[in-house]
VOPAPA-165679 format. One record per atom (N, C-alpha, C, O, CB): z, y, x; residue in three letters. Coordinates in steps of 0.2 Angstrom, whole numbers, plus 5000, padded with zeros to 4 digits. Atoms other than C-alpha are relative to their C-alpha. Last residue first. Glycine has a CB too. Example, Ala and Ser with C-alpha at 12.3 -4.5 7.8 and 13.67 -1.06 7.14 Angstrom:
499949944996ser/503649955068ser/500350054996ser/500450114999ser/499350025002ser/500049945004ala/503949785062ala/500050065004ala/500350055009ala/500650004995ala/
END
This chain:
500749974998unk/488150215021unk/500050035007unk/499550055010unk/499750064996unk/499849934999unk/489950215015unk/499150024999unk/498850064996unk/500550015007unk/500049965005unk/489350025008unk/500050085000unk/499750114996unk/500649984997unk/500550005003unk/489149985024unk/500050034993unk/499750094992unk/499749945001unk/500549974996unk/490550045033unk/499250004998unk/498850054999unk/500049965006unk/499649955003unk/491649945020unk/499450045003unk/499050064999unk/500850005001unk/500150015005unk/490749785024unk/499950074996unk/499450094993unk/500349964998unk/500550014997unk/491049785045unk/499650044991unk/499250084992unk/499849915004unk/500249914999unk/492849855039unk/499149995001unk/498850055001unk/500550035010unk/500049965006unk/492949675030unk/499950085002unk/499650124998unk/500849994995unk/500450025003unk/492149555045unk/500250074990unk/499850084986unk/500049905001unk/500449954999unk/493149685056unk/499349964996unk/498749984997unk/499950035009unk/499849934999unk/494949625051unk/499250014999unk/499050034993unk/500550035008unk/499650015009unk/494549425047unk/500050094999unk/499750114994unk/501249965001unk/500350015004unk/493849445066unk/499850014991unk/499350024988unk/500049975001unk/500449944998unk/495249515073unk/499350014995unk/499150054990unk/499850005010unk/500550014997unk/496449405064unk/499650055001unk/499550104997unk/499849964996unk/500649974999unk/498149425060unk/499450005003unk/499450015009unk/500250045002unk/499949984995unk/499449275059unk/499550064998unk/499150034994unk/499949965006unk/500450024992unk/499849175046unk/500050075004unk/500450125004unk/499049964999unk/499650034995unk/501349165032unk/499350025005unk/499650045010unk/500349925000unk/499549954999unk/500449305020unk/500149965007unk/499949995012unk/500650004994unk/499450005004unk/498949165017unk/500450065006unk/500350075011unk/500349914999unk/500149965006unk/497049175023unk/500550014995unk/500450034989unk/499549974997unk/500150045008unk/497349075036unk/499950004993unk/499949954989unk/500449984997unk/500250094998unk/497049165052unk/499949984993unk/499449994990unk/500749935004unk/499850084994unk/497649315042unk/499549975001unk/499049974998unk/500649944997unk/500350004992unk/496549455037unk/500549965003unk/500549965009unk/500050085004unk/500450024999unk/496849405019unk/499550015007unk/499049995009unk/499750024995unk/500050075002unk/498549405017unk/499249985002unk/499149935005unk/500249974992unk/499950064997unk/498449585020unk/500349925001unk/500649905006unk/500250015001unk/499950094998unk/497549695013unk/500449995005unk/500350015011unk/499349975002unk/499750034998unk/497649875003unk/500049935002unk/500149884998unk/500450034998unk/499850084999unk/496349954997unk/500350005006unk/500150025012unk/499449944999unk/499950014991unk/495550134993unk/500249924997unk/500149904992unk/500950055006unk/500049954992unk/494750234981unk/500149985005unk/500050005011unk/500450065001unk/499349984995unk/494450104967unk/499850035006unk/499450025009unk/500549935003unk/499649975004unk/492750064957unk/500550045001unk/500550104999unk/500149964997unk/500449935004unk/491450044970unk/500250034994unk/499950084991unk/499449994998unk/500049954993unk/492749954981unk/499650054996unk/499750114996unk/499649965009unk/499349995003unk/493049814965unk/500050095006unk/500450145004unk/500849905003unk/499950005006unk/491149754968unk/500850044998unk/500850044992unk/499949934997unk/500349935005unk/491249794984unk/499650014994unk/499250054993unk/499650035002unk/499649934996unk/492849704992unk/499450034997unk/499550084993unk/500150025010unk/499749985007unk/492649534979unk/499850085002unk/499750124998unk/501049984999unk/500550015008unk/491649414990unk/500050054996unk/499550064992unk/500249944996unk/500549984998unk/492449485007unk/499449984995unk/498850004995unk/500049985007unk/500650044994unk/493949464999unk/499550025002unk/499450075000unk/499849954998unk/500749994994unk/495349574992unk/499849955003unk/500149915007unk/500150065007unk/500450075002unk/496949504982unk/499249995002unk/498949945002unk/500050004993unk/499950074999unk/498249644982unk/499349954999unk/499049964994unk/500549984996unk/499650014995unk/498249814983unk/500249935001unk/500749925005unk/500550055000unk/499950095002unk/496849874975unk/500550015004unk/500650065007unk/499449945003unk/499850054994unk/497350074976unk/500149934999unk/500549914995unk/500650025005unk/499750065002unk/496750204960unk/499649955008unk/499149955011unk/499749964990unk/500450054994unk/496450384966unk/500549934995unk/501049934992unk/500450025012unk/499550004997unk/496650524952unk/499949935004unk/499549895002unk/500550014994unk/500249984991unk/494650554948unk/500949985002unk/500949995008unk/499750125002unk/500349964999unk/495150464930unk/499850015008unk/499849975013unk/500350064995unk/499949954996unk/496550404925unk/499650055003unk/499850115003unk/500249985004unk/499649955002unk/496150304910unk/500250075005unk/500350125003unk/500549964997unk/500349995006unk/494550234915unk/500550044998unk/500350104997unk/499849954996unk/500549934997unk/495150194932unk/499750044994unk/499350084996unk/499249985007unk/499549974996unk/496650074926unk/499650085002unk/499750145003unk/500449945007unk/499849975006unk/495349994913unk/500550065003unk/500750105000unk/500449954994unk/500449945005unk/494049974927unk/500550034993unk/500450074989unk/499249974997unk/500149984996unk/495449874939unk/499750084998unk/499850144999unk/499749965003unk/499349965001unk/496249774925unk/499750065006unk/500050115004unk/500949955002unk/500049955008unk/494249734921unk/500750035001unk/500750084998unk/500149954991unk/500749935001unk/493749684940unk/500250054992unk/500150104991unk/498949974999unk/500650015004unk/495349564940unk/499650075000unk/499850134999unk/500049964994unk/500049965004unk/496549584957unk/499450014995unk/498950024999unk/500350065002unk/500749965002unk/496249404965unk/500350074995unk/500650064989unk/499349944993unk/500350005007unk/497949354969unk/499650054998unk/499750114997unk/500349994995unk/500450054998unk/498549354990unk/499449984993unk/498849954994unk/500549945004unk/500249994991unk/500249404986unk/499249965000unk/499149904999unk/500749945007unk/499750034995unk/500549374965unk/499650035008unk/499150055007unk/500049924999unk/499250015000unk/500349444947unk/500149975004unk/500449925002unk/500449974994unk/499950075002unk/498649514951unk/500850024997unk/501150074996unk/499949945007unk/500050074996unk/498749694959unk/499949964993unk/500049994988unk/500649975005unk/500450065004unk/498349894955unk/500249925006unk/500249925013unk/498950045000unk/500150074998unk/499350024965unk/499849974995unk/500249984990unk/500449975002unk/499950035004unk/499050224959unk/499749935002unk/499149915002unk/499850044994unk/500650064998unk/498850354971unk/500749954995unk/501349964994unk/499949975012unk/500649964997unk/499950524973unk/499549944998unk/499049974996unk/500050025010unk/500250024994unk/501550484963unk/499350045001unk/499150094998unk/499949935001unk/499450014995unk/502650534948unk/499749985007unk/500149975011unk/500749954996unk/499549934998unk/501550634937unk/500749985006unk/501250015009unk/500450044991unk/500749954995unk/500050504939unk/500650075000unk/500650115004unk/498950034995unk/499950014991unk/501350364935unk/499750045001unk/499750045008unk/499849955004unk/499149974997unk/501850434917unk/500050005007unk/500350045011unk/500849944998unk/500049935001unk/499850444913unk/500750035002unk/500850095004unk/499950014992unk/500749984996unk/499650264918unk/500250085002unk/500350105008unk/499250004995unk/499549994994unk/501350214908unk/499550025006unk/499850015011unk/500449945001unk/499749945001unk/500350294891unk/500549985008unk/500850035011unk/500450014990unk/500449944997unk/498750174897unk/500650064998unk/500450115000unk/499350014996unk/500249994992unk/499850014900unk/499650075001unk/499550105007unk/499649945002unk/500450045001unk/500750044881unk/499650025009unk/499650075012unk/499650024993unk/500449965004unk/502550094879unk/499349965003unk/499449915006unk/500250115001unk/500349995007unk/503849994877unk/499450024998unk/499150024993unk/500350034998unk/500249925004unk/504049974897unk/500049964990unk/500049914988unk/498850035003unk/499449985004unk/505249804903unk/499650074995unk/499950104990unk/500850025006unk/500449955005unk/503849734913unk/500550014995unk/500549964991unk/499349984997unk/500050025008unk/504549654927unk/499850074997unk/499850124999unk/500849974997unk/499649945003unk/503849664945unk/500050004994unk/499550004991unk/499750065001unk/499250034997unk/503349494956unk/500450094994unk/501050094992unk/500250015015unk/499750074999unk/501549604955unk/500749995002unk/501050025007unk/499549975005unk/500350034992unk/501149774950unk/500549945000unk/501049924997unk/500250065008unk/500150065000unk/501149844931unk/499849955006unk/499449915006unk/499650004996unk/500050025006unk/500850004937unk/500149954999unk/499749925003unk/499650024997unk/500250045005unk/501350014957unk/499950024992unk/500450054991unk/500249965000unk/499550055003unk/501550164968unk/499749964995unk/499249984992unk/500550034997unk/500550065003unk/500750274981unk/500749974996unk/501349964998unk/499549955007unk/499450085003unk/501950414987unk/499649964995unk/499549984989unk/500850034994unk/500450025008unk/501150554999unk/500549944998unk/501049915001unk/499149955001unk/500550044999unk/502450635013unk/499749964994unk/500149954989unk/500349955003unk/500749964999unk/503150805014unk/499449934998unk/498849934998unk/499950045009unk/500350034993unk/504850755010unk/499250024997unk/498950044991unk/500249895001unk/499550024997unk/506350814998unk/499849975009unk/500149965015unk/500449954994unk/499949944998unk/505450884984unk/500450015008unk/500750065009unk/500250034995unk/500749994998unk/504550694982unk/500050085003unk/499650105007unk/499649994993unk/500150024996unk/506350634983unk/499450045003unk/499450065009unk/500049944999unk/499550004993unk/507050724970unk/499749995007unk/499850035011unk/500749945000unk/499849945000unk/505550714958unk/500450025007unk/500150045013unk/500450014995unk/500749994996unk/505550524962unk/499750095002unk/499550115007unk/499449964993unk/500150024995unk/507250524956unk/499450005006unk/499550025012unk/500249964999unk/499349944995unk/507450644942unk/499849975007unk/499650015011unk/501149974998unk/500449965000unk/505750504934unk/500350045005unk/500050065010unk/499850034995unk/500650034995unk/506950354936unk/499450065004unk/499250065010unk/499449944995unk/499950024993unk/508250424928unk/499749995007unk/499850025012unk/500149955000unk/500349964999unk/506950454914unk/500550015006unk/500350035011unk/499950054995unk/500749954998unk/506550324914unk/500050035000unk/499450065002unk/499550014998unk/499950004992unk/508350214913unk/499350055004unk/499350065010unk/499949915004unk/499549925000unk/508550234892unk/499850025009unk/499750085010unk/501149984999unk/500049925001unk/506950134892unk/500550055002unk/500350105006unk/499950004994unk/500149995008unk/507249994901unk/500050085000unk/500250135004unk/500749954994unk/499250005003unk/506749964920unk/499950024991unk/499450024988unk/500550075005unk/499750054997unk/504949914928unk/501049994996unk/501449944996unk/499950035008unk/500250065006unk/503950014916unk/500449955003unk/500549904999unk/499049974999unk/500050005008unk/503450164928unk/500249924996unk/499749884996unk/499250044997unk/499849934999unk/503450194948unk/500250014993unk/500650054991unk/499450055004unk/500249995007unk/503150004953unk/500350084999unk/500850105002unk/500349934995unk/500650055003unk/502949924973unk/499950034990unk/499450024987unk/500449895000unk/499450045005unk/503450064981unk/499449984995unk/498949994992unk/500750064996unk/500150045004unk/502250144996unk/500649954995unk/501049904997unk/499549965004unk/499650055000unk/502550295007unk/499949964992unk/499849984987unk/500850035001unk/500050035010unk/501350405013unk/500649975000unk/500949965005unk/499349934997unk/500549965005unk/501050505028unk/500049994995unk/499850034991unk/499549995000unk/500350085005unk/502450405039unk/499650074996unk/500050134996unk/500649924995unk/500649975000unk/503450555051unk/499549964995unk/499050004995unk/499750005009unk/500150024994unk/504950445057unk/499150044999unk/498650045003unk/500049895001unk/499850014992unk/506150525050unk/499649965005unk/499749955011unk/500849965000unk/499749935000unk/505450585032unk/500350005009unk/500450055013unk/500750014993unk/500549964999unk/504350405031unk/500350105002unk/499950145003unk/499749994992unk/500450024996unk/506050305034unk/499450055003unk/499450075009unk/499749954995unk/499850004994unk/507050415022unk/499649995006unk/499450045009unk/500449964999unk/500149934999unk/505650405010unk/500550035005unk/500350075009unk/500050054994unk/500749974998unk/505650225012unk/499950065000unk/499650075006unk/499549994996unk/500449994993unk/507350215012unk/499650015003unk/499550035008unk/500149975002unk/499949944997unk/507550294995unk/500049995007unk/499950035011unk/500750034997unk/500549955001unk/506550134988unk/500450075004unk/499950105007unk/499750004990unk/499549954998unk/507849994992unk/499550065000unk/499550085006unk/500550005006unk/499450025006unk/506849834983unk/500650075002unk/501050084998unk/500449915002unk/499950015006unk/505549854999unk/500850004995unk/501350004998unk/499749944999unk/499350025000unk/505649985011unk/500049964993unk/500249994988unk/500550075001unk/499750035006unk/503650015011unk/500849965001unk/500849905004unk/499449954996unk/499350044999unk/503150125026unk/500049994992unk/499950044988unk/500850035004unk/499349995007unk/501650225028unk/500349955001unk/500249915006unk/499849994991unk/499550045002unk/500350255044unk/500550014993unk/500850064992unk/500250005004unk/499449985004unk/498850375045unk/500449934997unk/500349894992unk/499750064994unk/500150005005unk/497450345060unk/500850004995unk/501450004998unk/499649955000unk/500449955003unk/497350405077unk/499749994992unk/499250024990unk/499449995005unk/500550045003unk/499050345083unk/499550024995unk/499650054989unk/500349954997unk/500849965002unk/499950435092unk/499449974998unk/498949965002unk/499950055005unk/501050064998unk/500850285099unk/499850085000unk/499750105005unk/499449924993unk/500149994994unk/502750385098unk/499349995002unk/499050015007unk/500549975003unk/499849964999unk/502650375080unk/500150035005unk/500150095004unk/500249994998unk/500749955006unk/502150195078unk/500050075004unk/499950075010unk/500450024989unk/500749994993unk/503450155091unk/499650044995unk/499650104994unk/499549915003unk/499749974994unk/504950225080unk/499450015006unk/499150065009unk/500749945003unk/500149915003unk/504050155065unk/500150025003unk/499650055004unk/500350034995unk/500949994998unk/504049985074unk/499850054996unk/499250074995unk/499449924999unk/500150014994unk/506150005077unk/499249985001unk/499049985007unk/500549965003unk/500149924998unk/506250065059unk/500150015006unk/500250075007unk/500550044998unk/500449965001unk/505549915052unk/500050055002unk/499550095002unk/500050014996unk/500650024995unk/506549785064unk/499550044998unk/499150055002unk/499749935000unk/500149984991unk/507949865058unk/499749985003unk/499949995009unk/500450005004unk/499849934999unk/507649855038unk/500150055007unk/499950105008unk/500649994999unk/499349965005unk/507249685037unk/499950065003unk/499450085006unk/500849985002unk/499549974996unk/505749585040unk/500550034998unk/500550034991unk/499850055004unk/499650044994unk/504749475031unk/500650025004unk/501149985007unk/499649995004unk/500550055000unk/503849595020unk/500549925000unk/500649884995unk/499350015007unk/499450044997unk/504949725025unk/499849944995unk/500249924991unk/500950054999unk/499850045007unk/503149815025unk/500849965001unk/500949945007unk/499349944998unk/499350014995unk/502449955039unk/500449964992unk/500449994986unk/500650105005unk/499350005005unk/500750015031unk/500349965004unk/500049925008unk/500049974991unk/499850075000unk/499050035041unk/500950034997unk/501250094996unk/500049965011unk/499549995001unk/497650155039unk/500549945001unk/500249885001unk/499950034995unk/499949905000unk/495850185042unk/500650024998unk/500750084996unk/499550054995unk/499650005005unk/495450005051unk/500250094998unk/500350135002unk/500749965002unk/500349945004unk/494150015063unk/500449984992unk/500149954987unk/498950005000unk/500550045003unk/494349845074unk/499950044992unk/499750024987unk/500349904999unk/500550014997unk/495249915086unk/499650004996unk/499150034998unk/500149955004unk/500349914997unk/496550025077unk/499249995002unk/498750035001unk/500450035009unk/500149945008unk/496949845064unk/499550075006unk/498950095005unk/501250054995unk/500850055003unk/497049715082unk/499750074993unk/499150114993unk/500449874994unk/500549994995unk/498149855090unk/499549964997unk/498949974998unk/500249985007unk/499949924999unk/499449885076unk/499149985004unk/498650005001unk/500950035007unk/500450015007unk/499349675074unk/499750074999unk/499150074996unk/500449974993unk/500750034998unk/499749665093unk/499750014993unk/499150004993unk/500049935003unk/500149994998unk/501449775089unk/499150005001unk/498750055000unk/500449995003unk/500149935003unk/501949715074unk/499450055007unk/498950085005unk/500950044999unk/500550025007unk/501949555082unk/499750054999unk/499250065002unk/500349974992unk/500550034998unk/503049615098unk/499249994996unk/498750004998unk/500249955001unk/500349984996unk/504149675088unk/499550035001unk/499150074998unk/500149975002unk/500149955003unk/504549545076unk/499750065004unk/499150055003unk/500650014998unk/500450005002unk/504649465091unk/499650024994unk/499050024994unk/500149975001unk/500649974997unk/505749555097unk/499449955000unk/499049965005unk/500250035008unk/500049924999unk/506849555082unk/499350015006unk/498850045005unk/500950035004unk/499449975001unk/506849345078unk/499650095003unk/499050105004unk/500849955005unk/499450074998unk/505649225075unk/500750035000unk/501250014996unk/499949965010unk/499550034992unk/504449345068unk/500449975000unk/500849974995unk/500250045005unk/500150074998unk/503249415054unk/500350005005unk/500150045009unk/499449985000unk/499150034997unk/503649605049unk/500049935001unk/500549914997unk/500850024993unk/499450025003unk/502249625036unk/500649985002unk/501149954999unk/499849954997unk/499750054997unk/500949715042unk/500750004997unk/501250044996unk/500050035008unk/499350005001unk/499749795030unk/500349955006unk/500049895007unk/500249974993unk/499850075000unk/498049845033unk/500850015001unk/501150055003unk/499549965006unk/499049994998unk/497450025023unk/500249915004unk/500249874999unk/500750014989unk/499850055000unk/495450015020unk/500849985003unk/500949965008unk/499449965003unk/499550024992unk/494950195017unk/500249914998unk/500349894992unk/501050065000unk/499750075002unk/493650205002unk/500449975007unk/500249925010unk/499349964998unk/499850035008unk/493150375010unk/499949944999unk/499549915002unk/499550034995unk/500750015004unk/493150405027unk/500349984994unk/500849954993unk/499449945002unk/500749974999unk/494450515038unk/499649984995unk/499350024993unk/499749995007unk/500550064995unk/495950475029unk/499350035003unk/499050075000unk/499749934995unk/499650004994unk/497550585023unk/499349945006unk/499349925011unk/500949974997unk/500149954995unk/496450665011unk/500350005006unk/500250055009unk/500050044999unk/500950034995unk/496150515002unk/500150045004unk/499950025010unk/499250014998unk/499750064992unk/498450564999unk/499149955001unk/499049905004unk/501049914996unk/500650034999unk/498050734990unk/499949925006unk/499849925012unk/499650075003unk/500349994994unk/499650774984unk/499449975001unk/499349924997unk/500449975005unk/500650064998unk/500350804968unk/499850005006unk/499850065008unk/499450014995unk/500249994993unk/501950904962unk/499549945001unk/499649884999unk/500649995005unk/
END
């Protein structure tokens, strides 16, 4: 089963911004989500992801709730980290387009892959929504045997989009893991998803179909800060150009 998940965006090389569930307690949590929702729409973002980043579980499915009611003129996902059947849960009850998991192949031992494969199957027949996932993705152990271009080939049958990172939040993903990951797959979409700068975005942007940022549209340029409008439309300002 394969889905066309560019096709969930109006322009090509979509820029996805992430909100990470940042707050004191629930309604601010909230609240956050809320204004960062509106800084991303304003400032020509072509997609935004819902992360338990920071948050938990019921502050994710009470700004998916809003989400969803907004009608919001671009396409939302959810990443339920470390409990992956909630995300398609999540995405299956609140409508989400995509759903993002940090690794889809190579994370568990062998006997457990094909486990792993039944499941993604299951799920994938089970909801309408795309399923981006990691290869070798960051904080994520590498338990594969087999070689990063034969677990490439395992991930294009178990998702839609294929995540590329560093090994951390906020770390340069390198231009060579970027071209060896698009070399083997081919036209199948490969997603930076970590480590975008406004030095890095098109050099790495003319390789990869989309990208995922957030650490770097904070204030501070780190996970903990805040969302920045500016930070937001100095990388959409870029992206726009490149399109032509």
């Amino acid at each position: 089963m394969s889905r066309d998940f560019l096709s969930l965006f109006q322009n090509e090389k979509p820029i996805i911004g992430m909100i990470h569930l940042k707050g004191d307690d629930d309604e601010d949590v909230f609240e956050r989500a809320k204004r960062e929702i509106e800084i991303y729409v304003s400032n020509g973002i072509d997609g935004i992801i819902l992360e338990t980043y920071f948050g938990n579980y019921y502050q994710l499915e009470r700004i998916l709730s809003y989400v969803e009611e907004s009608n919001l003129p671009i396409p939302y996902g959810v990443n339920c980290l470390n409990v992956d059947h909630l995300g398609f849960h999540l995405a299956n009850k609140y409508h989400a387009q995509f759903v993002q998991i940090d690794s889809v192949v190579g994370h568990v031992r062998e006997r457990d892959e094909a486990s792993l494969h039944e499941f993604f199957k299951l799920e994938r027949e089970n909801s309408e929504a795309c399923l981006i996932g990691g290869v070798r993705f960051k904080y994520q152990p590498v338990l594969s045997i087999h070689t990063v271009e034969e677990d490439l080939k395992t991930a294009m049958t178990r998702c839609d989009g294929i995540c590329v990172t560093g090994d951390a939040t906020g770390e340069n993903t390198s231009i060579e893991k970027i071209k060896q990951f698009k070399e083997v797959v081919k036209d199948f979409p490969v997603i930076v998803a970590a480590g975008i700068t406004k030095d890095t975005l098109e050099e790495q942007m003319t390789i990869a179909d989309a990208a995922i940022i957030g650490s770097y549209f904070k204030d501070t340029r780190v996970d903990t800060g805040d969302v920045c409008a500016e930070h937001v439309k100095e990388i959409t300002d870029i992206i726009k150009r490149m399109r032509g």
